[in-house]
TIDREN-113813 format. One record per residue (C-alpha): residue number from 0; residue in one letter; x, y negated, z negated. Coordinates in pm, whole numbers. Layout:
# TIDREN-113813
nr,rest,east,north,up
NUM,a,X,Y,Z
...
END
This chain:
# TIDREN-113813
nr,rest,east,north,up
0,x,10693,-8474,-15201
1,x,10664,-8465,-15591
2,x,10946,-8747,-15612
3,x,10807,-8947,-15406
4,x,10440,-8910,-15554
5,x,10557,-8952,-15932
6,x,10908,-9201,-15876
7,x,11178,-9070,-16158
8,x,11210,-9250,-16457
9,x,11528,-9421,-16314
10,x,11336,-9613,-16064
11,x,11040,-9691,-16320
12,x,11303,-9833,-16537
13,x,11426,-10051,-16216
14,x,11093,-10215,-16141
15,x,10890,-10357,-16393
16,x,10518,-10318,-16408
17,x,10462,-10655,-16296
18,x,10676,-10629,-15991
19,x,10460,-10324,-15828
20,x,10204,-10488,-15563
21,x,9867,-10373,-15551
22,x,9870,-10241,-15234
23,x,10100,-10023,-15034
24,x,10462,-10135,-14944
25,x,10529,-10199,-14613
26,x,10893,-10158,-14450
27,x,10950,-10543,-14478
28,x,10852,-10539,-14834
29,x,11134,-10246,-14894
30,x,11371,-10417,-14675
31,x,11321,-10733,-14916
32,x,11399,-10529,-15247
33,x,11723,-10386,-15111
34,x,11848,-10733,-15022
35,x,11762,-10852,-15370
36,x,11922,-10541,-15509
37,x,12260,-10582,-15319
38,x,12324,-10849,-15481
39,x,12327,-10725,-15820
40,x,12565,-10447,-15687
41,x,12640,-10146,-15440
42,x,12550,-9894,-15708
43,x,12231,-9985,-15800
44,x,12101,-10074,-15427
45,x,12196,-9743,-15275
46,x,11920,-9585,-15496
47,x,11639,-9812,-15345
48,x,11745,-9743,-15006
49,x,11665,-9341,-15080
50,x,11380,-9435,-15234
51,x,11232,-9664,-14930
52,x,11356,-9414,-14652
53,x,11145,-9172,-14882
54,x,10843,-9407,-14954
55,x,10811,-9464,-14555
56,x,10828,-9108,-14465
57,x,10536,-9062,-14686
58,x,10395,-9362,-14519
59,x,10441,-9179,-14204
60,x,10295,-8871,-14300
61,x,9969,-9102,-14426
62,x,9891,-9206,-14103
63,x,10001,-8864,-13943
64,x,9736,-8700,-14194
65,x,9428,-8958,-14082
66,x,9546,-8906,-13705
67,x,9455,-8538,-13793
68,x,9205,-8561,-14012
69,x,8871,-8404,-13858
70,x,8537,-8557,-13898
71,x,8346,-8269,-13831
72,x,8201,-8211,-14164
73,x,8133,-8586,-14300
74,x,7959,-8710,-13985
75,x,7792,-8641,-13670
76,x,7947,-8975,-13484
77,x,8173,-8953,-13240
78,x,8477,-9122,-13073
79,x,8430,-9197,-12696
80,x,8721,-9283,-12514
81,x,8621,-9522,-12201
82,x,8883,-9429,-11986
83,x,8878,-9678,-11646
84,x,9139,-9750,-11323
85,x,9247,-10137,-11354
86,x,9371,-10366,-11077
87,x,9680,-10234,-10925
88,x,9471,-9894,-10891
89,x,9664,-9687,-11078
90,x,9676,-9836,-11405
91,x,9443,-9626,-11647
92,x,9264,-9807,-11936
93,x,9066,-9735,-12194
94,x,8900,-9842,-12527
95,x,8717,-9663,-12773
96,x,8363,-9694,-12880
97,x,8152,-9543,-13153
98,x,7874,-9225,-13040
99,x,7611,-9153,-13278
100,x,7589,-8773,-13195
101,x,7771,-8490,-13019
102,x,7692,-8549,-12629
103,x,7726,-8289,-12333
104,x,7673,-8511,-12020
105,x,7836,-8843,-11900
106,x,7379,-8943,-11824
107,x,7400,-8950,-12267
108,x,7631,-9219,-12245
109,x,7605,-9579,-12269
110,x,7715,-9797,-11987
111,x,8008,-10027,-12138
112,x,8155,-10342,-12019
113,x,8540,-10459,-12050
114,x,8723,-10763,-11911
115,x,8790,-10776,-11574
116,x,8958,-11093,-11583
117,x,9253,-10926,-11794
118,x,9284,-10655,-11561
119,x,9313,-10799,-11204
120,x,8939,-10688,-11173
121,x,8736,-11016,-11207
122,x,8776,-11390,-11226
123,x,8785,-11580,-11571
124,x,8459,-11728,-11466
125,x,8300,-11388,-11418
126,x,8489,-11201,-11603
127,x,8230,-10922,-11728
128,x,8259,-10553,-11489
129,x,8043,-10259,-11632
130,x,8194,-9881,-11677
131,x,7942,-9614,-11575
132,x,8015,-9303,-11753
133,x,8105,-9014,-11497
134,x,8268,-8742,-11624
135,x,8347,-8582,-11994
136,x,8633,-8418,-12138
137,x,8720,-8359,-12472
138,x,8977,-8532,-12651
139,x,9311,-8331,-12701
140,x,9420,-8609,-12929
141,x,9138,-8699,-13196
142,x,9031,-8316,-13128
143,x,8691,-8239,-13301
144,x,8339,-8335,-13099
145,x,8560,-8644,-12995
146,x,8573,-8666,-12629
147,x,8764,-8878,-12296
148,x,8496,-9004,-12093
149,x,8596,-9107,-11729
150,x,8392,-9391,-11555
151,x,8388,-9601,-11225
152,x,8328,-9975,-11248
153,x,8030,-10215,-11087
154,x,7970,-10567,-11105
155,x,7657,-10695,-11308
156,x,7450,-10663,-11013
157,x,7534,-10305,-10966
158,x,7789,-10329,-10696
159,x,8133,-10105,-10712
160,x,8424,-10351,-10801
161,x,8698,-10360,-10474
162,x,8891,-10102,-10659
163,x,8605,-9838,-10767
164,x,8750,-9610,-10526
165,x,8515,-9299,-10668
166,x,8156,-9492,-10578
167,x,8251,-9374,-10162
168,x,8366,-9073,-10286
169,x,8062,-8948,-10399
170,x,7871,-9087,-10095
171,x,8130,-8865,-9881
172,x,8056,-8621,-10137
173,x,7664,-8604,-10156
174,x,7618,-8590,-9748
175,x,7420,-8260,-9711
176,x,7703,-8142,-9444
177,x,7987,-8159,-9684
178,x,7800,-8016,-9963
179,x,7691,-7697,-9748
180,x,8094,-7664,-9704
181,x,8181,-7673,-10083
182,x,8494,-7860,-10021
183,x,8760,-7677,-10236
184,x,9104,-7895,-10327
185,x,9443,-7799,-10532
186,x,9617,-8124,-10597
187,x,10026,-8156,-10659
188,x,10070,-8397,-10875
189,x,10464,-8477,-10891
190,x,10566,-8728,-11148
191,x,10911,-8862,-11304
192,x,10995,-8922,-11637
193,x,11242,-9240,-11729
194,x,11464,-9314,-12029
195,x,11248,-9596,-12201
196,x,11550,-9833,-12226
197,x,11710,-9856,-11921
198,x,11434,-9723,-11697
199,x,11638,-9458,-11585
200,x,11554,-9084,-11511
201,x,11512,-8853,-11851
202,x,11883,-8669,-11871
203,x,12038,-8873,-11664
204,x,12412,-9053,-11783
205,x,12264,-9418,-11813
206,x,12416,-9590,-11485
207,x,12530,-9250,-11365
208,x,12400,-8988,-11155
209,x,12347,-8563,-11211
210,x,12533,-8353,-11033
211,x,12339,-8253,-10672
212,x,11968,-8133,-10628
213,x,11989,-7734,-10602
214,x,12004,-7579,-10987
215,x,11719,-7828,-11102
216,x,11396,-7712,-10930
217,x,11257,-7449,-11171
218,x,11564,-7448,-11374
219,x,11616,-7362,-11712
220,x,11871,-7450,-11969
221,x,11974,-7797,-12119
222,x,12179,-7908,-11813
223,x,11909,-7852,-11578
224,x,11549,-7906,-11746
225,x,11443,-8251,-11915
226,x,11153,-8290,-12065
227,x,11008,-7948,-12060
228,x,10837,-8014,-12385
229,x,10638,-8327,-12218
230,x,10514,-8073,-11933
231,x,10415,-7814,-12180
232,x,10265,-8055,-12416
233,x,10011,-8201,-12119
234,x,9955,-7819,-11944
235,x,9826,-7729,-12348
236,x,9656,-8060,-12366
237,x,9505,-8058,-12041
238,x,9388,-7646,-12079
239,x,9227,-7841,-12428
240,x,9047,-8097,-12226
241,x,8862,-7861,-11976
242,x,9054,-8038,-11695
243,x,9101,-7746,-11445
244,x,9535,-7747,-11453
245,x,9666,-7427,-11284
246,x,10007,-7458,-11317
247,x,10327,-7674,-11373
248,x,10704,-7655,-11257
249,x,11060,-7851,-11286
250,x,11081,-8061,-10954
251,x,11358,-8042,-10710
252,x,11481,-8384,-10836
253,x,11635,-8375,-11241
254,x,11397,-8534,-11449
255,x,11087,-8511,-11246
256,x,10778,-8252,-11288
257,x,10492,-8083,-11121
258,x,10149,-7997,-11257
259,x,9879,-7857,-11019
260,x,9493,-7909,-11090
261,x,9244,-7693,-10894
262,x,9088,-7542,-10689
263,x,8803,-7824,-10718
264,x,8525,-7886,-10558
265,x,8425,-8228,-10441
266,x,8459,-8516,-10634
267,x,8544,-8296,-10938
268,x,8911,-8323,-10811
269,x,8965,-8687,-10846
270,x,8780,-8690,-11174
271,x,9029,-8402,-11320
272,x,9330,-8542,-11130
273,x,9233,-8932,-11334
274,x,9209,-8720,-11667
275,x,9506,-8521,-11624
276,x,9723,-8851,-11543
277,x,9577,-9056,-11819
278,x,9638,-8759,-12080
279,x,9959,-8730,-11933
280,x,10036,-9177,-11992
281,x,9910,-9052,-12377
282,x,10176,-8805,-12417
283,x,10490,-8984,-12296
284,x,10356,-9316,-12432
285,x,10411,-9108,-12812
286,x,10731,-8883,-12713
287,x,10839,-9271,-12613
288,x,10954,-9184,-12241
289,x,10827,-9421,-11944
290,x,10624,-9204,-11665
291,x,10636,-9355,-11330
292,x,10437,-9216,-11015
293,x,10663,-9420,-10797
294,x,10694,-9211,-10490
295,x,11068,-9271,-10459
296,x,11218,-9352,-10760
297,x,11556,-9290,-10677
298,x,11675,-9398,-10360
299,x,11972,-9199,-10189
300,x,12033,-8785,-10162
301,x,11703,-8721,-10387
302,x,11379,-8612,-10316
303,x,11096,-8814,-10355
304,x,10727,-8724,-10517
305,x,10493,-8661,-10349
306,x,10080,-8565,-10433
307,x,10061,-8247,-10184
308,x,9718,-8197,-10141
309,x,9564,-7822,-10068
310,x,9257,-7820,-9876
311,x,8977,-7551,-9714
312,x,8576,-7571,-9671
313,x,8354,-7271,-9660
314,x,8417,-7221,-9309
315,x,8776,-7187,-9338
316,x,8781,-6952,-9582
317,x,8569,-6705,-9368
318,x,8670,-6462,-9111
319,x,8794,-6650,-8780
320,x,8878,-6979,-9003
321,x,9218,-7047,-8893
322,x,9040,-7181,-8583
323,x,8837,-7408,-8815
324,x,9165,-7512,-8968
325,x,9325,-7590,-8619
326,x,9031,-7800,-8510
327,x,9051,-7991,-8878
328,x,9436,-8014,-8811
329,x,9301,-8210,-8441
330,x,9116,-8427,-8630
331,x,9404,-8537,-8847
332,x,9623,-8588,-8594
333,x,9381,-8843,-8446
334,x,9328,-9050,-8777
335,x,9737,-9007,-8921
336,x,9750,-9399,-8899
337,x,9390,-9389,-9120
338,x,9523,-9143,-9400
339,x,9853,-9282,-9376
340,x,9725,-9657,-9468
341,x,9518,-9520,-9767
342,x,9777,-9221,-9872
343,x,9965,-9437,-10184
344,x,10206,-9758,-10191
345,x,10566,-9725,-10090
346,x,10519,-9417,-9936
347,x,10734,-9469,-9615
348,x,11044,-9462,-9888
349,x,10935,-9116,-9887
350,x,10832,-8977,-9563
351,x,11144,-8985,-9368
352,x,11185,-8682,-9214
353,x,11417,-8576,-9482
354,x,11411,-8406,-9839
355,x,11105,-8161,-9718
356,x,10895,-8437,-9533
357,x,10763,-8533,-9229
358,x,10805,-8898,-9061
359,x,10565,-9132,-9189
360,x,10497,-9237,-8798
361,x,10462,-8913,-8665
362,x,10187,-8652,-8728
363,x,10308,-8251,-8717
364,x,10190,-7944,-8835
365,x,10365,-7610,-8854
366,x,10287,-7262,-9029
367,x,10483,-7223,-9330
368,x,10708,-7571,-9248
369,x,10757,-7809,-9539
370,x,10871,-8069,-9307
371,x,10553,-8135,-9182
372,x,10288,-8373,-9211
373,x,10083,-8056,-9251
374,x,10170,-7678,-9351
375,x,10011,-7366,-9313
376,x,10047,-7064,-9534
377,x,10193,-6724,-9379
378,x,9913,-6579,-9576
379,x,9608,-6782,-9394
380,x,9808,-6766,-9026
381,x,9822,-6341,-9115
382,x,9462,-6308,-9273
383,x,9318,-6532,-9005
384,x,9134,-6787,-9245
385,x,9249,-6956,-9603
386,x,9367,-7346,-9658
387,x,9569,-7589,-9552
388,x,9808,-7834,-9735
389,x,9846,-8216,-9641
390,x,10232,-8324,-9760
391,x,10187,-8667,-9672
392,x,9988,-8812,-9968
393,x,10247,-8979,-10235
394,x,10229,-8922,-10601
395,x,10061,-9258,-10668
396,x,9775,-9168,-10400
397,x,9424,-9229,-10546
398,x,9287,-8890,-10582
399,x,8940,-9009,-10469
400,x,9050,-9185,-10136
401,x,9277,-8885,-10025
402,x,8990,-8596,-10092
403,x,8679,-8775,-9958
404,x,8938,-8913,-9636
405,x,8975,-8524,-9578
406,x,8627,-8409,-9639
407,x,8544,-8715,-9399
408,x,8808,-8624,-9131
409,x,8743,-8283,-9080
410,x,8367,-8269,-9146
411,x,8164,-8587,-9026
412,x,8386,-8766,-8770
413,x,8382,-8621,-8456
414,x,8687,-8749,-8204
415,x,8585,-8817,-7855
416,x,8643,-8523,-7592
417,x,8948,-8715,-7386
418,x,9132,-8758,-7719
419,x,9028,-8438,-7838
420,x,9210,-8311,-7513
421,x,9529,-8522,-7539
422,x,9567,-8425,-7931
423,x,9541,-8050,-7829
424,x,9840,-8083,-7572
425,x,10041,-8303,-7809
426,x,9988,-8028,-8129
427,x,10093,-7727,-7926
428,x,10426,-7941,-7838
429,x,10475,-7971,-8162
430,x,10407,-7590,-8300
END
């Protein structure tokens, strides 16, 4: 550092005084100076080249020092990140805006607008869509009283945009029955991580393939694990955030990873689900590695990823609840073509019967089966009353849809008693 601070008298004697610019050197500039240099010889050009690979790491470390620096003790302004779904509906964005003070509820925010028109969200004409401010997190990349701020999107007049998927949420959410059955969720959240380049899974020979699934899922060692240090990066990051993560895991597939947020309750899920995924986008987008939620990303011999989603109410998790859990089970098997439709794109890549899934066109349920469209833990079957976990949403399933769908399902739709009856005959077929 004390070379590159105060150059050696070799390079002072190089450059003359009137040569230095009066502001800092970018790459280019350096770049320019060696070309001049080379002409006047190898010798004398090899020296600038150590000196500009030396002048841009301490460029680097600049920037890497003002990324860090905390503004705690100069000012009591903050750094909101607006962080919003865009058109395809699971694109995150986000821009940043300027808070005068510290702030401990989303109702302390501003409402902010953004450009629909540039997201798939509005037409050039009418361009303008307004981000309500719904939930807070803090930021685990500015750090400091600096925070990530997830909202929901309305028109001018108030109305949810086509793709504010959270505004029925809540509705679901705030009906007095669902409420009195504190709706707890623990979301899956399976994700793959490609080579930038070639779009290709991380560890994978570029136009090649791993050897077979079997060593990969929860392995360790550098044949078997890639990108452990992205996982562990987002679990700290997320655990940073207040975003309720419980847990993360190597996938059965090389290359792909698990993290599991919950239990939830309500709309809180989606919310921490949203954060979780855009903090995650953050991380790969610096480490430089793609992250895809496709739900098959590799066709062939490979598993796909999925977005299990665990799911009880009040009355399941009290004594004689596994018959509460049967009759939600009924209720699912009567709406399958419902969830299915709203359960993520491309998802009958995925649910083909094979690599632990059930057929996208037929519902099933089974205790303890991870080929089904629904599983049951040995624990809840033995203890009478627990959870139970729906395998059929895909990794690119809006979090929102898929836990207010469930809440709806099993709570506030009631089937008729003839289909009722005909569900009952065709579940015990399939136990």
């Amino acid at each position: 550092m004390a070379q590159i601070l105060a150059p050696t008298s070799q390079w002072q004697m190089r450059i003359t005084k009137s040569s230095i610019p009066s502001s800092p050197m970018t790459g280019k500039m350096w770049s320019s100076l060696v070309l001049k240099q080379n002409k006047k010889g190898a010798a004398k050009s090899s020296k600038f080249r150590v000196f500009a690979s030396k002048y841009e790491d301490y460029t680097i470390n600049r920037v890497e020092g003002l990324l860090n620096l905390d503004l705690t003790p100069y000012t009591d302004k903050i750094i909101a990140e607006y962080i919003w779904i865009g058109g395809s509906g699971i694109d995150v964005r986000s821009k940043s805006r300027t808070i005068s003070k510290p702030v401990e509820h989303p109702s302390e925010l501003p409402k902010w607008n953004y450009d629909g028109s540039s997201t798939g969200q509005a037409p050039g004409e009418d361009s303008e869509v307004i981000l309500y401010p719904q939930a807070i997190f803090k930021d685990p990349f500015r750090g400091g009283n600096n925070i990530l701020v997830i909202c929901d999107a309305y028109t001018p007049q108030g109305e949810p945009i086509p793709t504010n998927k959270r505004h029925k949420a809540a509705q679901v959410f705030s009906n007095q029955k669902v409420i009195d059955e504190v709706p707890w969720y623990g979301i899956e959240q399976e994700y793959t991580l490609l080579q930038s380049n070639v779009k290709w899974p991380l560890g994978w020979p570029v136009g090649g393939y791993p050897g077979p699934q079997g060593p990969y899922y929860c392995g360790a060692g550098a044949d078997k694990s890639f990108g452990r240090d992205i996982s562990d990066a987002h679990y700290k990051a997320c655990l940073y955030a207040g975003i309720n993560i419980s847990g993360t895991n190597g996938e059965v597939m090389p290359g792909q990873w698990e993290f599991q947020v919950g239990p939830s309750v309500g709309i809180e899920a989606g919310d921490h689900i949203w954060a979780a995924r855009y903090i995650l986008e953050r991380i790969t987008e610096q480490a430089g590695v793609v992250l895809t939620l496709d739900p098959k990303p590799i066709m062939g011999d490979w598993n796909g990823a999925g977005c299990h989603t665990n799911y009880s109410t009040k009355s399941m998790r009290e004594e004689g609840g596994f018959e509460i859990i049967k009759k939600a089970i009924l209720n699912l098997s009567l709406r399958h073509t419902e969830h299915i439709s709203a359960y993520g794109e491309g998802n009958e890549r995925r649910l083909t019967g094979k690599h632990e899934t059930a057929s996208i066109n037929q519902f099933s349920w089974g205790v303890a089966n991870r080929g089904a469209s629904i599983r049951v833990g040995r624990d809840t079957e033995k203890q009478g009353k627990g959870y139970l976990e729906d395998r059929r949403p895909a990794s690119n399933m809006d979090p929102y849809t898929v836990t207010a769908l469930l809440a709806e399902t099993t709570l506030l739709w009631e089937p008729t008693l003839e289909a009722e009856a005909l569900a009952a005959q065709k579940l015990a077929l399939n136990v």
